[in-house]
C-alpha positions as CSV (number, residue, x, y, z in Angstrom):
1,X,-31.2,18.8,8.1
2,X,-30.8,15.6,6.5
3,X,-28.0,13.7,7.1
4,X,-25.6,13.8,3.6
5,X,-24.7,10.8,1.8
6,X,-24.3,9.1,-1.8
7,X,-26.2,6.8,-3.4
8,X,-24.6,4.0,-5.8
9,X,-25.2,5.9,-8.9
10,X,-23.3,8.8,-7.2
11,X,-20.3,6.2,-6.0
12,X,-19.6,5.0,-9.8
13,X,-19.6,8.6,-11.2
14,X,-17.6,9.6,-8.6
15,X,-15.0,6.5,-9.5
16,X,-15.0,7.7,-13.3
17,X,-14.1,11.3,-12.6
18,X,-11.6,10.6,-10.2
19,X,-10.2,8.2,-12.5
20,X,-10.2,11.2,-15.2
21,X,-8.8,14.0,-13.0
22,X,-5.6,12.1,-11.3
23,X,-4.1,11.8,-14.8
24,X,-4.4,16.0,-15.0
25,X,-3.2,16.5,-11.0
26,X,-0.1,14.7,-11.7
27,X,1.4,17.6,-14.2
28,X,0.8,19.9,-11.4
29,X,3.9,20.6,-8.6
30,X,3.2,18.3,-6.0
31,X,3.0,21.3,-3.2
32,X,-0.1,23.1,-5.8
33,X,-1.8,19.7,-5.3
34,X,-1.8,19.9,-1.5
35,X,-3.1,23.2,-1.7
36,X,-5.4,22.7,-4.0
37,X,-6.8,19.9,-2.2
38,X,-6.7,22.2,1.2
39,X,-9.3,24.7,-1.1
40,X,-11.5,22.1,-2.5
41,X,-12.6,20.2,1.2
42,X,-15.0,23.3,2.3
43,X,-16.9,23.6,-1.5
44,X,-19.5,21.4,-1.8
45,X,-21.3,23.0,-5.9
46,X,-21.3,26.1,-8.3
47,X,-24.6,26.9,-10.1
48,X,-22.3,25.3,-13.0
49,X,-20.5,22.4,-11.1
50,X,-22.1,19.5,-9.5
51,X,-20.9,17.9,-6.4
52,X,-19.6,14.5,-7.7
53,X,-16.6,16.9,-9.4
54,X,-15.7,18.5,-5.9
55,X,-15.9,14.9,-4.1
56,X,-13.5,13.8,-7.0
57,X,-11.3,16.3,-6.9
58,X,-10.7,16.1,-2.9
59,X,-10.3,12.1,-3.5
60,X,-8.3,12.5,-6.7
61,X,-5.8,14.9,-4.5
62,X,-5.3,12.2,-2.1
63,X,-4.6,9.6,-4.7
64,X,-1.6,12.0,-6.2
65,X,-0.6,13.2,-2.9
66,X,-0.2,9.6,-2.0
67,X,1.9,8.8,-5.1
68,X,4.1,11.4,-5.3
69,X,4.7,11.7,-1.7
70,X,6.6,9.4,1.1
71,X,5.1,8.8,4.6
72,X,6.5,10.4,7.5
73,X,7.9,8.1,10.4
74,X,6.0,6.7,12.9
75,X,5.3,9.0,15.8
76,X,2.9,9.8,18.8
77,X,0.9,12.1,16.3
78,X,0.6,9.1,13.7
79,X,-0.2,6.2,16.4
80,X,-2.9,8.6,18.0
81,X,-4.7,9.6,14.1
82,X,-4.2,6.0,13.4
83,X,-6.4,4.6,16.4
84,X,-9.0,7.5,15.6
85,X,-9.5,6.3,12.3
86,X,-9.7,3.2,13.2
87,X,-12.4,3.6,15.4
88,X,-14.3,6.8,12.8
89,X,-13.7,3.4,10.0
90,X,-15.2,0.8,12.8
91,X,-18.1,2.5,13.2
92,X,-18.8,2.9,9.6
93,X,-18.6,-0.8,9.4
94,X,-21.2,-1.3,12.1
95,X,-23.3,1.3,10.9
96,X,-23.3,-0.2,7.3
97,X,-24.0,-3.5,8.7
98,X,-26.6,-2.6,10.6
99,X,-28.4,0.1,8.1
100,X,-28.7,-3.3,6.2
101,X,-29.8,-5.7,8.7
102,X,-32.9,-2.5,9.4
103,X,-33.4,-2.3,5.5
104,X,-32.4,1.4,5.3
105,X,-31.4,3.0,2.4
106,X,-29.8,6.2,4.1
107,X,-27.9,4.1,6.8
108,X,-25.5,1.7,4.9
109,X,-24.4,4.8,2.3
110,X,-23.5,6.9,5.8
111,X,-22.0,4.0,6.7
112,X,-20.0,3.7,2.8
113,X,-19.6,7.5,3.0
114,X,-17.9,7.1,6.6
115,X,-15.0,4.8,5.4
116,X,-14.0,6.3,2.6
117,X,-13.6,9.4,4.3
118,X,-11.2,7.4,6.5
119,X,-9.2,6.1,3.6
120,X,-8.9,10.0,2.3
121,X,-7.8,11.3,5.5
122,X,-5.6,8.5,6.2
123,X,-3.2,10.4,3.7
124,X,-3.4,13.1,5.2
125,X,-2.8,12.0,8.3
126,X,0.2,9.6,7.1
127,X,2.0,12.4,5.8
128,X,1.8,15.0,9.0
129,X,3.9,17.8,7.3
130,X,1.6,18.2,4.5
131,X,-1.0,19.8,7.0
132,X,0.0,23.6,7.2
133,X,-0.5,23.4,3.6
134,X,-3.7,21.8,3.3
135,X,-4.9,24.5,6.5
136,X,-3.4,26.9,3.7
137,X,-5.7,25.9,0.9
138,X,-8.3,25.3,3.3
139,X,-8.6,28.8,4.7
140,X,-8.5,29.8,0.7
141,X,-11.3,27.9,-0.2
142,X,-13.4,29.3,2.8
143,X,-12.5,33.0,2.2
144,X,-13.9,32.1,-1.9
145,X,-17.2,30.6,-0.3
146,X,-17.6,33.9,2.3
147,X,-16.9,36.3,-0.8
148,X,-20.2,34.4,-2.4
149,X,-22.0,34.6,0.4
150,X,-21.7,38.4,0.5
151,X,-22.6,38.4,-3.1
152,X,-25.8,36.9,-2.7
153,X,-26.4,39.0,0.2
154,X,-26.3,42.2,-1.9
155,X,-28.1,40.2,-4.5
156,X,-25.3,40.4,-6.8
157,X,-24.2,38.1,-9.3
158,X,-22.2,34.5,-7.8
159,X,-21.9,31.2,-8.6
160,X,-23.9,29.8,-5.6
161,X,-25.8,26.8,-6.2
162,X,-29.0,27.9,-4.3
163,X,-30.6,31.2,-3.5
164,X,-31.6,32.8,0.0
165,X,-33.8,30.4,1.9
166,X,-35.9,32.2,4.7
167,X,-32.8,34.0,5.1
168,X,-29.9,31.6,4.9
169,X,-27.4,31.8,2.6
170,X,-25.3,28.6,1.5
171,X,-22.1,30.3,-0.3
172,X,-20.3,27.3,-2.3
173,X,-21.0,25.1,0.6
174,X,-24.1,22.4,1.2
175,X,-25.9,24.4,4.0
176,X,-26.0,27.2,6.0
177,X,-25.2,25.3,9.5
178,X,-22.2,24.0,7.8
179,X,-20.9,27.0,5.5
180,X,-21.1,28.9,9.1
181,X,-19.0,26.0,10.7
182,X,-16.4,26.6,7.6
183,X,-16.4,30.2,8.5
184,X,-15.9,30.2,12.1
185,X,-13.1,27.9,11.1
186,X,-11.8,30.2,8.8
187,X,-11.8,33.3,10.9
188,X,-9.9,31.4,13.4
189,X,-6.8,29.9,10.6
190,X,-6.8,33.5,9.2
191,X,-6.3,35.0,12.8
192,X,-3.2,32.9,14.0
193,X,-1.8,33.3,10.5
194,X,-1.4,36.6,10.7
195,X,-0.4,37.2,14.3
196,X,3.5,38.5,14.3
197,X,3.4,37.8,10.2
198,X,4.9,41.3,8.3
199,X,2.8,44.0,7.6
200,X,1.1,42.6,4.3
201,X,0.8,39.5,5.5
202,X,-1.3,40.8,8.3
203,X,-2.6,42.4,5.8
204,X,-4.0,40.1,3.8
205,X,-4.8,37.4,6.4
206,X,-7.0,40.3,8.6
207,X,-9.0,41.2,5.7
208,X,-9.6,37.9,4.8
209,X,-10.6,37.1,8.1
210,X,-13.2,40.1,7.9
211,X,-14.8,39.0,4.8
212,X,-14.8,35.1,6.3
213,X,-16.6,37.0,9.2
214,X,-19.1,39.4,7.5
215,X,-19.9,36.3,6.3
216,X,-20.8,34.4,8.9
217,X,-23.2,37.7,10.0
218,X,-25.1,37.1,7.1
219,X,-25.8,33.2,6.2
220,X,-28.0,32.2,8.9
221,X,-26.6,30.0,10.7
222,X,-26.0,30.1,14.5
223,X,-23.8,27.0,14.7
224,X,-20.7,29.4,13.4
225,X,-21.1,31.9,16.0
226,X,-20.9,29.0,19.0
227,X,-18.1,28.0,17.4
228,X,-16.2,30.6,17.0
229,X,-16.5,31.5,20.6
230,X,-15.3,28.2,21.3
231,X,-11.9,28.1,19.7
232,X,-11.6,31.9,20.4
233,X,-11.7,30.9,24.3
234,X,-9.4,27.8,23.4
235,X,-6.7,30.1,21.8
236,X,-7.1,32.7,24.8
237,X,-6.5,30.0,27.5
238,X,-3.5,29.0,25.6
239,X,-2.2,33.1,26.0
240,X,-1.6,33.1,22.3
241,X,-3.2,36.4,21.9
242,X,-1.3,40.0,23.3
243,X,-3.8,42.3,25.5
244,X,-3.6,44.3,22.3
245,X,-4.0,42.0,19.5
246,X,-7.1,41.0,21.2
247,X,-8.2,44.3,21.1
248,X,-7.0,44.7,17.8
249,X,-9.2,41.8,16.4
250,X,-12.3,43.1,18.3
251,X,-11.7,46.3,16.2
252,X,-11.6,44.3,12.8
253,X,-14.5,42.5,13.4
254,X,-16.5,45.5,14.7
255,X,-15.6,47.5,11.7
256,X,-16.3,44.3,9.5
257,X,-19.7,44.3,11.1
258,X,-20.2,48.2,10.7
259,X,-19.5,48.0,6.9
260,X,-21.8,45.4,6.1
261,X,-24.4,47.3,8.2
262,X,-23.9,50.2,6.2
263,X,-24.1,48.9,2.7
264,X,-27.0,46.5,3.4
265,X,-25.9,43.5,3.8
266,X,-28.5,42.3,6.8
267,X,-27.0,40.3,10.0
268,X,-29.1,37.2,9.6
269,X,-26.7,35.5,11.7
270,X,-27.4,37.7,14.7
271,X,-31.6,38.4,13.9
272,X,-32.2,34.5,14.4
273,X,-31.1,34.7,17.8
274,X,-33.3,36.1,18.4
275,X,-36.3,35.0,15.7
276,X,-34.7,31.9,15.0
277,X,-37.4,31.3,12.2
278,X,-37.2,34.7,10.9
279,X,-41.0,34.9,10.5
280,X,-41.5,32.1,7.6
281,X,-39.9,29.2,8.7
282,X,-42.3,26.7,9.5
283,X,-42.2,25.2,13.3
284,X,-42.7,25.5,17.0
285,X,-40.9,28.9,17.2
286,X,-38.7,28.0,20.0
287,X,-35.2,29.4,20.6
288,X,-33.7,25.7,19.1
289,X,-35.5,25.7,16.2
290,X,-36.8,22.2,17.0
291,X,-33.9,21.0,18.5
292,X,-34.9,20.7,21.5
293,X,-37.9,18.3,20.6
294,X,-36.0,16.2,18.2
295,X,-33.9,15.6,21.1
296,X,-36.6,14.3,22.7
297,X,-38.0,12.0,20.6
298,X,-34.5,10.8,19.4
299,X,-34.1,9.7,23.5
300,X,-37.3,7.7,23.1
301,X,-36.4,6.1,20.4
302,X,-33.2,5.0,21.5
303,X,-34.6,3.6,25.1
304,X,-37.3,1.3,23.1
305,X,-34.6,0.0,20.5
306,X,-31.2,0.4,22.6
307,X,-29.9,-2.9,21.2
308,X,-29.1,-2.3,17.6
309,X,-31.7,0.8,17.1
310,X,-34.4,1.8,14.7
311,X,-32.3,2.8,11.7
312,X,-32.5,6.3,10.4
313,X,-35.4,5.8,7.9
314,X,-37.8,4.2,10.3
315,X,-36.7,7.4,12.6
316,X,-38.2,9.7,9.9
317,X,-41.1,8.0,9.8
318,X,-41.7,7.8,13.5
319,X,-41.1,11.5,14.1
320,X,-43.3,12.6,11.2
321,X,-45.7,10.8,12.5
322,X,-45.1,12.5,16.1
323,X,-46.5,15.8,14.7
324,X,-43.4,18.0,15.5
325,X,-41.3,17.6,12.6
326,X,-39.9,20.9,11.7
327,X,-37.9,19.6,8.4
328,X,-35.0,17.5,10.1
329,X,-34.7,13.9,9.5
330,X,-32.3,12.7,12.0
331,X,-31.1,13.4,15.5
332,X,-28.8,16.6,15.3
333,X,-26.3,15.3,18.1
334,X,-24.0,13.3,16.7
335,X,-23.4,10.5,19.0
336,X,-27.4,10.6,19.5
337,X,-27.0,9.6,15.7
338,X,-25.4,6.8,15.6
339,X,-27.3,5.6,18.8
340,X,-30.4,5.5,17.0
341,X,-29.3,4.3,14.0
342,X,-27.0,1.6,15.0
343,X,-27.6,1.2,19.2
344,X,-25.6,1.4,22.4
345,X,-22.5,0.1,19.8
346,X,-22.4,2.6,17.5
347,X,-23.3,5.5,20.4
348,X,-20.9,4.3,22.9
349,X,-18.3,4.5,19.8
350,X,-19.2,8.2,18.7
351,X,-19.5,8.8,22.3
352,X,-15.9,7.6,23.1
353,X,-14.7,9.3,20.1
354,X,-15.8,12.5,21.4
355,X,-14.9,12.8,24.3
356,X,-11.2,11.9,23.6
357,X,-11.4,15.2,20.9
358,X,-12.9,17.4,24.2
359,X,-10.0,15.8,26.5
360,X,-7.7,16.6,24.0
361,X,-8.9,20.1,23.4
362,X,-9.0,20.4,27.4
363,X,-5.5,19.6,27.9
364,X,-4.1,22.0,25.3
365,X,-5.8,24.8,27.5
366,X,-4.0,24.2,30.7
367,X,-0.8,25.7,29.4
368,X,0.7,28.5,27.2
369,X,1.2,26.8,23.4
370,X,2.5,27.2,20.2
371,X,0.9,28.7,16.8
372,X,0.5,25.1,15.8
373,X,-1.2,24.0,19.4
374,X,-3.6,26.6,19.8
375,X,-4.5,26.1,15.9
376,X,-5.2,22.6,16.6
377,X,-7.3,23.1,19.7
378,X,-9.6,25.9,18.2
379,X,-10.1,23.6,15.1
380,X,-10.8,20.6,17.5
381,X,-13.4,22.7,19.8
382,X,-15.1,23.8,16.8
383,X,-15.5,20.4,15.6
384,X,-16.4,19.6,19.3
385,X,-19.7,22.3,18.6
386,X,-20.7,20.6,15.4
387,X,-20.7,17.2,17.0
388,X,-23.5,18.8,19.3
389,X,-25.5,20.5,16.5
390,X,-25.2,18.6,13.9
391,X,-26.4,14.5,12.8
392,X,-22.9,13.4,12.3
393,X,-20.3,16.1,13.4
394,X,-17.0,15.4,12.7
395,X,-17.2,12.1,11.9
396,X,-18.7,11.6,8.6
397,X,-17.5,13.4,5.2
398,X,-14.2,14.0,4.2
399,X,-13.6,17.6,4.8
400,X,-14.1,17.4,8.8
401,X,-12.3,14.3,8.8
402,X,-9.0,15.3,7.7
403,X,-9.9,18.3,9.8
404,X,-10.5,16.3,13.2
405,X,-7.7,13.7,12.4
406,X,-5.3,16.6,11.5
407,X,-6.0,18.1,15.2
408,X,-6.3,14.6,16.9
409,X,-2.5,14.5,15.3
410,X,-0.8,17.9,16.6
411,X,-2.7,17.4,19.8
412,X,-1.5,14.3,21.0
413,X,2.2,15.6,20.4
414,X,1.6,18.3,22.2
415,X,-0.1,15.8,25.5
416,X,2.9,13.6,25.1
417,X,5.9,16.2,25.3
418,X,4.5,16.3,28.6
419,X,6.3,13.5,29.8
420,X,9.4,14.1,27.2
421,X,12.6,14.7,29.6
422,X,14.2,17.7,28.8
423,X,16.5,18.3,25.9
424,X,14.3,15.8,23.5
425,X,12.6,16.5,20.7
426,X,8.9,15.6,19.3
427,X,9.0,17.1,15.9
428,X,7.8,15.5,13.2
429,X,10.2,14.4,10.4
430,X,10.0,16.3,7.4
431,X,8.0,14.5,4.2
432,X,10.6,14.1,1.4
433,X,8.3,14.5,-2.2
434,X,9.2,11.6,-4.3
435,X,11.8,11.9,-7.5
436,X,11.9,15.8,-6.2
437,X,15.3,16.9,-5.3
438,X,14.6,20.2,-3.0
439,X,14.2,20.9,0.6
440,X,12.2,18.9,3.3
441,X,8.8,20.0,2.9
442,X,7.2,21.9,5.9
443,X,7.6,19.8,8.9
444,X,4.3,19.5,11.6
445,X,0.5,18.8,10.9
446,X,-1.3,22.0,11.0
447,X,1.9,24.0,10.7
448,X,5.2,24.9,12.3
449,X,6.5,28.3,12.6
450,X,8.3,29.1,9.7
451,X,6.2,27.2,7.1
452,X,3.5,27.9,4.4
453,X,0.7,28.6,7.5
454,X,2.8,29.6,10.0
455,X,6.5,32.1,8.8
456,X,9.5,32.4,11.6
457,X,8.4,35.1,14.0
């Protein structure tokens, strides 16, 4: 899968829109705008809609959310996003720089693509109660991208952009590996919302959370199920989850899976486990789908240019040339990524990067958490499986990195309070909306108890 990015034509239309929609987004309450923004970061087109109105309208949020709102005080959270973003923007830089040193053409627009996903997040970031509400829209937007993949599963009308490809399914999003991811994620946000929420807000959030995962079933991709299993395990460790709310999710899922059994929706999800090309793809017909062999060659690349690498086009060439390409362009492990396009800089960077995000994750394991904690760790150990599957993980595009900097945020409070002596407090101040005279606004990235994501139990 290729690796995502804008070209200059794509940058200027992208400019003009935003400069059209921010205008329109300030008549809307403040609170719809973070929501709305929440919804747009997992669709990437309609059949109707291109994708330079979706990348607008996530940066055009940001622009009116950081107008109309005031930043929160400095905190651990904030210090902690702010070095990550530093580093995500750092390696952007180098990666731009030297995409243009190789003569790429993909390189320096990852590289463009990398820091202004920085700058969008930054606001997000800057302004940690305004990140159950975004989690809110987010988990919206998902459960509107799983109800189209259903629909192109029965072969009903939607407004996908694409059609089944050797049996993936792409929903609103840009690819099945990554609509899966969004899923995964969405299963998990739906799950803690609804645990010890009244009756129809269990409601509501269970069945959402069985369409996000009849979903993931059917698109294809295997990515989702890892990760899934990964933040499940994170929120388990963190004793979130009752002996029979366990049992009770089991029971959703199984029935969710039964349903779309019996009205023929096929689990494409679950047949390329174990036919991972699904008998048309073409390739080597192993269990990685080529992984395995890109990995490979990405090693070999990087050990003859381990200096400043061999930049992602030259890459292509090399392993088309190697006679096992199986329709990926560049490495699918994201520090690999970097590594070969930018050398030991950019790799030890990306490297670094992630395993903070896994120490993170780790620590929030090793005792009993909040709603907000275990939310942030299952979010930051499913980012954790798309930086092993994927070119770039986490660290290129603005959905995942408001995602990974909103979890970087409520994790590092929670390492912190640690060391807090007893009777202190590390909650987050509450963000006042400018020229609005009304409560605080929901205090706590990702969510407190007792806020849009998370109500008083």
């Amino acid at each position: 899968m290729p690796v995502d990015v804008p070209d200059s034509g794509e940058l200027v239309s992208l400019l003009v829109l935003v400069g059209i929609l921010v205008p329109l987004l300030c008549l809307i309450p403040v609170n719809a705008v973070v929501v709305l923004w929440g919804a747009v970061l997992p669709i990437y087109a309609t059949s109707g809609v291109q994708t330079q109105f979706f990348d607008a309208a996530r940066v055009g949020c940001a622009v009116v959310v950081l107008l109309r709102t005031r930043p929160s005080g400095t905190t651990t959270g904030w210090r902690n996003a702010r070095s990550w973003l530093f580093l995500v923007g750092l390696l952007g830089c180098y990666v731009a720089v030297v995409g243009l040193l190789h003569g790429d053409t993909k390189t320096p627009t990852l590289g463009v693509s990398m820091v202004c996903s920085v700058l969008v997040a930054a606001v997000a970031a800057r302004r940690a109660g305004l990140g159950g509400q975004i989690l809110l829209g987010y988990a919206l937007g998902v459960c509107c991208s799983a109800s189209v993949v259903l629909l192109q599963a029965l072969d009903l009308p939607n407004p996908a952009r694409s059609m089944k490809f050797n049996g993936r399914l792409w929903g609103l999003g840009s690819n099945a590996p990554r609509v899966s991811l969004q899923l995964a994620i969405g299963c998990v946000l739906l799950l803690v919302r609804g645990l010890g929420a009244k009756p129809v807000i269990q409601l509501a959030a269970f069945s959402g959370m069985a369409v996000c995962f009849s979903a993931l079933l059917a698109v294809g991709g295997r990515e989702g199920i890892a990760a899934l299993a990964c933040a499940l395990v994170v929120i388990m460790c963190q004793r979130l989850l009752r002996w029979w709310q366990l049992v009770t999710g089991a029971g959703v899922l199984a029935a969710a899976a039964v349903v779309i059994s019996a009205v023929g929706i096929e689990m494409t999800t679950i047949d390329r486990f174990s036919d991972p090309y699904m008998g048309s793809e073409p390739g080597s017909g192993d269990f990685t789908t080529g992984r395995a062999a890109l990995l490979g060659e990405s090693l070999t690349a990087f050990s003859r240019h381990w200096l400043f690498g061999i930049g992602t086009d030259q890459f292509q060439i090399l392993y088309n040339y190697s006679g096992r390409f199986h329709g990926a362009t560049t490495p699918h492990v994201a520090p690999l990524t970097f590594a070969v396009a930018a050398g030991i800089v950019g790799g030890a960077i990306a490297t670094y990067l992630f395993f903070r995000l896994a120490h993170l994750v780790f620590t929030s394991t090793t005792r009993p958490g909040d709603a907000r904690t275990a939310t942030a760790g299952a979010v930051g150990a499913a980012l954790l499986v798309s930086a092993l599957l994927e070119p770039t993980g986490p660290f290129q595009g603005v959905e995942l990195t408001v995602l990974s900097v909103l979890a970087v945020t409520v994790l590092s409070e929670r390492l912190a309070a640690r060391g807090t002596p007893r009777g202190r407090s590390h909650r987050l101040p509450a963000v006042p909306v400018a020229g609005v005279q009304r409560a605080p606004m929901p205090s706590q990235a990702l969510g407190e108890r007792g806020t849009l994501l998370y109500p008083k139990r």
